[in-house]
N, C-alpha and C positions, 0 to 999 in steps of 0.2 A: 538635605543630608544625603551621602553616598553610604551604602550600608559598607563593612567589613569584608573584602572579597580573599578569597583564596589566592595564590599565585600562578597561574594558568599562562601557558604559548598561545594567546589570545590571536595572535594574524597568524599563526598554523592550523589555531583549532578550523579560524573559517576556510581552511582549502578542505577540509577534511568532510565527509559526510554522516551525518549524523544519525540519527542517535549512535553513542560510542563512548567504551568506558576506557577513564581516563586513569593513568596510576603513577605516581611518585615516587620513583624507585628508591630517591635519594631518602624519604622516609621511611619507606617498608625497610631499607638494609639498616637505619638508625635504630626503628624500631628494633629489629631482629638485634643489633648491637646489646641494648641493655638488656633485651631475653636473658640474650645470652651470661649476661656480666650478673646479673641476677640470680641466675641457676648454677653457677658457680661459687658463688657465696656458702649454697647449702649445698654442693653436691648435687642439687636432682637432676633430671629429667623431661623432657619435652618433646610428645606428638604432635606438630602441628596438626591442627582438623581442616582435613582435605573438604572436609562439605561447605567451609564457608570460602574457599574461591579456590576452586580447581583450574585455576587460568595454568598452562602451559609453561610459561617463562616464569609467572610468580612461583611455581611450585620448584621449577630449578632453583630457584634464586635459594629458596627456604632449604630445599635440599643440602642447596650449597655451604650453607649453612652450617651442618651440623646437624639440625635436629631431626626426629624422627617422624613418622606420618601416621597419625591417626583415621582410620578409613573405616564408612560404614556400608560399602559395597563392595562389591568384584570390582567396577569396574572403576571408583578409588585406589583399590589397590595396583590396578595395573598401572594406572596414569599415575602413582605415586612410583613405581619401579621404573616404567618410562623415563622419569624426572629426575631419574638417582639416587633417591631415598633405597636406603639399603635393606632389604627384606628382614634383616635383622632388629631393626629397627621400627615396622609399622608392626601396628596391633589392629586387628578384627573386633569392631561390635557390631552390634546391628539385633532387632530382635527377632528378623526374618532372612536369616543367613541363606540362601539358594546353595544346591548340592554344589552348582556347579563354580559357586564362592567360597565354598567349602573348600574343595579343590583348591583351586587356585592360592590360598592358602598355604594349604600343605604342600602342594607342588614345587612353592618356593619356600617352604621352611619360613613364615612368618615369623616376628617375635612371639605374637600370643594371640589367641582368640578369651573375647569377653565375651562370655557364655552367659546368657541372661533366662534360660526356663533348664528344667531337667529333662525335656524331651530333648533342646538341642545338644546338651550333656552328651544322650543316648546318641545321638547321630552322629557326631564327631566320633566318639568313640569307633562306632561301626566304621564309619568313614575313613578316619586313620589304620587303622586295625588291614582292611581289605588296602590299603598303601603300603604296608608293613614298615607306618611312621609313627610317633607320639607328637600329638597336637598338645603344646602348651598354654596353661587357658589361666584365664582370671574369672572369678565371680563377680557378675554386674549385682550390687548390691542397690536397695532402696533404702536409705537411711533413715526416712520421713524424715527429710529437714527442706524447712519450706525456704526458697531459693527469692522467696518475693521479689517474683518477674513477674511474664504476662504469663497465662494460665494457657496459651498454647508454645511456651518457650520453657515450661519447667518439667520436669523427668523425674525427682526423687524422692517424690511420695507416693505413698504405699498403693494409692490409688492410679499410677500411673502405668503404661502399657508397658514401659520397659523395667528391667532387671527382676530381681529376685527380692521380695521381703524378707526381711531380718528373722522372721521366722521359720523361713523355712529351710533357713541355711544346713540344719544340722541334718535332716533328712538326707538333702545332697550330698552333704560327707559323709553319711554312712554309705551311698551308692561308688565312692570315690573305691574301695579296695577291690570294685569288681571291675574298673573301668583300666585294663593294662593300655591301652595305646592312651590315657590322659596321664597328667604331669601338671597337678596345681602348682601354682609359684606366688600367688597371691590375689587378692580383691582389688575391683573397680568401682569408683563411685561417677556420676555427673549429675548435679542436684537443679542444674537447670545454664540456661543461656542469659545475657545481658544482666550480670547480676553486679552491682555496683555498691551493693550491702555490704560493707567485709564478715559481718556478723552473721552472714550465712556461712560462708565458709569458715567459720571461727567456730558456729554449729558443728559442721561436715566434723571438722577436726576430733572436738569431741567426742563423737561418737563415735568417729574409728572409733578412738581410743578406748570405749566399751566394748566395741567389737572384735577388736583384736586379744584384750583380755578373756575374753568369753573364747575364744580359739584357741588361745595356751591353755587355758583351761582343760579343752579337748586334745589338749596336746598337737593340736595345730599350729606350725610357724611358719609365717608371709612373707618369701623374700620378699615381695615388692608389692607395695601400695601407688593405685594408680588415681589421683583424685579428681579426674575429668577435668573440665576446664570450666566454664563461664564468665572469664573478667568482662566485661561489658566497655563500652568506649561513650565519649563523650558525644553526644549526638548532637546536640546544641551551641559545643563549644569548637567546633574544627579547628579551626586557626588558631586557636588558644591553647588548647587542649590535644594537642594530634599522638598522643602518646600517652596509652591511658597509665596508672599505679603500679605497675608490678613491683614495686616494693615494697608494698603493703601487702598487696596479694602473695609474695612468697614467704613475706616474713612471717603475717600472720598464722600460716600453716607450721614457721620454725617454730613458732611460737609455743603452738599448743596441743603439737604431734610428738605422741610419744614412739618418736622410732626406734628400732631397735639394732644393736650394732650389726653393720653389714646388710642393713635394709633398703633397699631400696625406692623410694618416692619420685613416683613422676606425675605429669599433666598432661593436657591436652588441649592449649590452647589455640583458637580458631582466629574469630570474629577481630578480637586486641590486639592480631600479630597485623592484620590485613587493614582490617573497618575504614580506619582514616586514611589508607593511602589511596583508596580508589571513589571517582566520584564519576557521576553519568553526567553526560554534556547530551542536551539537546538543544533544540531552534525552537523558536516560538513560530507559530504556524500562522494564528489568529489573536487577536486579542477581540473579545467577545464581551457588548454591552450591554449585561441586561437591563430589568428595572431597579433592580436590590444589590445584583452583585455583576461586579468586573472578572471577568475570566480569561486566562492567560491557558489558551490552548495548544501542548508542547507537540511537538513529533516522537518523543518518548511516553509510554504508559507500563499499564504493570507488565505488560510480557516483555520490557527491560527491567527494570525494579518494583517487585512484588512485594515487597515489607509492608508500605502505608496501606495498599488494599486486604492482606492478610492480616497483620498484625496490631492496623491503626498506629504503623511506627511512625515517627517520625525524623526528617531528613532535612537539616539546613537546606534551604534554596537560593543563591541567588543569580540576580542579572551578570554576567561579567564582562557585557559588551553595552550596556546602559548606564549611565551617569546624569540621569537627569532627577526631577524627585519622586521622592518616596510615593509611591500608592498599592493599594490593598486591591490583591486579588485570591482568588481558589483556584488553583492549579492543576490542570485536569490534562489527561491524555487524552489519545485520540480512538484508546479502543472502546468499542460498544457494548461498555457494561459501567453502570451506574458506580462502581465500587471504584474505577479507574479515575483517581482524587489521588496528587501529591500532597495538599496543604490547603488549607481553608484561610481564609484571610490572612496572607501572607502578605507579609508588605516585602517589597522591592521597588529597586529602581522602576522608572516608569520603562513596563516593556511596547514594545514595537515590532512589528513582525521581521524575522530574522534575527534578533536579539540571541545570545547565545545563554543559557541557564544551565548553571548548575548545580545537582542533586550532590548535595556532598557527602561523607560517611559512607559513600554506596561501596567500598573493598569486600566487605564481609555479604554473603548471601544478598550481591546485586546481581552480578553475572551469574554464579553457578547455580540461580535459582530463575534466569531469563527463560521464556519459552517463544514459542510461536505460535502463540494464539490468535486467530484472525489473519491465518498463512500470513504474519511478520517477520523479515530476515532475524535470525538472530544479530546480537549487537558486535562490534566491529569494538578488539582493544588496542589500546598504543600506550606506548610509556615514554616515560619524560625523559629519559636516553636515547630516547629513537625517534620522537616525532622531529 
C-alpha cells in the first residue's frame, strides 16, 4: 500500500538543501479567498495573528489581502508595517507590553491596544499623555469559558495569566474618567488556540452577551467587540481537509451575538488562515535498527518544528520520495534531547536514507516558532511560485 501524499516539486525539492519550509501559495490565497467571502457575509472583521507565521512574503500576501494584523510584540508590529498592513488596522495585546512597544504603537497611531491588567491601564495612560496622544484600547476580558484544548493553548479562564476577570471589570471603569489620553471603544476576548468545538465559541458568544448587558447597564456602549480567534485546522486530514469551517465558525457567532446597530465585531485569526499551507521537508539521515523499534532519524528536529515536543501535537508525516511498503517507525531528530520525537509508530513508506519527509500542517507556529538550539541554521522558506 502507498500512503496518501500531498502534492510536492518532488525533483526541485531534491536540489534544494534541507531541512526547509515549504508553502502553497495557491492555498493560502484560496484560503484567504473564502476569509474573506465569509466576513463579508456579516460585515466583520479580521486580524490576522502575526505569531503564528511571520514569514516575510506570507505576511505581504495576507496584507495584500485586505485584512488586518493582529500583534503581540514590538517587533510583530514592525514586521507587520514592513508588510503593508496599515497601522490603522493592527491591534496590540500582549500581557507584558515593553515601554518601548508601547511606543511604537503610539508613534504610529495603531488601531488599538488590548490592555489586559490596570497597571498597564496606568502606563499607557502616562505614556500617551507625555506624547500628547490618546491610545485606544480594548479590555482583554476572561470569560471563564473553557476552550477544550490542550491546557498549554488555552487563555480564557479565570485562572489564566492573561486578560482581566469579569470581575474586576467595573473597578477599571470607574478608573476610566481619570485616564484623559485613553479612549475605550470596546472588549477583547481569546478563549484559547486549536479549538474545533464550535460549542466553545457558541459559549464565548453568550457571554458577551451577559457582559455587554451588564455595561449598558453601567451606561457603557462597545463599539466594537473583538472575539480573538482559535479555529483550529485539520491535523490528520491534510489533503482532505486543507481548508478548515469558517462557516461555521462565523455563523455560529451571527448566530448568537447580540450586536448592536453600528457595532463592530472582529477576530483574529492565525493558525486557519496559514496551518495547511506550510509543511517542513526534511531527509532521512539514518534509519536505525533497534531490538523493539525502527527509527527514521530526520535532519530536521524541534529547533525546526517545536509543536510535537512542546505540545505532544501532532503532524501528518509522510515519505514523498518512497513508494515501497508500509512500515512502522518513531520519528526522531537529530537534536540531543530526549523530547526531540515527531511521531511514534508511524507507518510510511519504507524509508531509506535520503528519502525526502514530510511534516505536514507545519504553516501555523512551524517557522515563527524555529530556534537555533544546538548553534542549528535557522530553516530556509520557498514557495510554490518560486521554487
Amino acid at each position: 500500500m502507498i500512503m496518501i501524499k500531498g502534492i510536492f516539486p518532488i525533483d526541485r525539492f531534491k536540489a534544494l538543501k534541507t531541512p526547509f519550509y515549504y508553502y502553497d501559495i495557491d492555498l493560502l490565497q484560496e484560503t484567504l479567498s473564502i476569509v474573506l467571502s465569509e466576513l463579508d457575509k456579516y460585515g466583520y472583521h479580521c486580524h490576522y495573528a502575526v505569531k503564528a507565521n511571520a514569514n516575510p512574503r506570507i505576511l505581504q500576501i495576507i496584507a495584500a489581502s485586505g485584512l488586518g494584523a493582529d500583534c503581540v510584540s514590538g517587533g510583530e508590529i514592525q514586521a507587520a508595517l514592513d508588510a503593508g498592513f496599515p497601522a490603522s488596522k493592527i491591534v496590540f495585546a500582549g500581557v507584558g507590553k515593553a515601554d518601548w512597544e508601547i511606543n511604537l504603537g503610539l508613534d504610529n497611531d495603531i488601531a488599538c491596544f488590548n490592555v489586559e491588567s490596570s497597571a498597564e491601564l496606568q502606563v499607557l495612560n502616562e505614556m500617551a499623555k507625555a506624547k500628547g496622544k490618546t491610545a485606544t484600547i480594548a479590555f482583554r476580558v476572561n470569560p471563564n469559558v473553557d476552550a477544550h484544548t490542550h491546557h498549554k493553548i488555552t487563555t480564557g479562564l479565570s485562572e489564566n495569566k492573561f486578560g482581566i476577570n469579569i470581575g474586576m471589570l467595573p473597578a477599571l471603569f470607574d478608573e476610566l474618567p481619570c485616564m484623559e489620553n485613553i479612549r475605550l471603544t470596546g472588549i477583547h476576548f481569546h478563549i484559547g488556540s486549536q479549538i474545533t468545538d464550535m460549542s466553545a465559541f457558541q459559549a464565548l458568544s453568550i457571554r458577551f452577551n451577559e457582559i455587554q448587558d451588564d455595561l449598558e447597564a453601567r451606561g457603557i456602549t462597545l463599539q466594537h467587540v473583538n472575539f480573538g480567534g482559535g479555529l483550529g485546522i485539520d491535523y490528520y486530514h491534510p489533503n482532505h481537509i486543507s481548508i478548515p469551517d469558517f462557516e461555521s465558525y462565523f455563523a455560529a457567532f451571527n448566530k448568537l451575538t447580540n450586536k448592536r446597530t453600528n457595532q463592530q465585531i472582529h477576530f483574529e485569526l492565525g493558525r486557519s488562515i496559514v496551518g495547511q499551507c506550510g509543511s517542513l521537508i526534511a531527509k532521512a539521515l539514518y534509519v536505525k535498527e533497534g531490538e523493539v523499534k525502527k527509527f527514521a532519524i530526520l535532519d530536521a528536529g524541534f529547533s525546526e518544528l517545536i509543536r510535537p515536543a512542546m505540545y505532544d501535537a501532532y503532524h501528518r508525516i509522510e515519505n514523498i520520495t518512497g513508494n515501497d511498503e508500509i512500515e512502522v517507525y518513531d520519528v526522531v531528530g537529530p537534536i540531543c534531547e530526549s523530547s526531540d520525537v515527531f511521531g511514534k509508530d508511524v507507518k510510511l513508506n519504507k524509508v531509506s536514507r535520503n528519502d525526502l519527509i514530510a511534516l505536514r500542517s507545519a504553516g501555523g507556529y512551524g517557522e515563527s516558532m524555529a530556534s537555533q538550539y544546538n548553534c542549528r541554521p535557522l530553516p530556509k522558506a520557498y514557495f510554490s511560485d518560486m521554487v
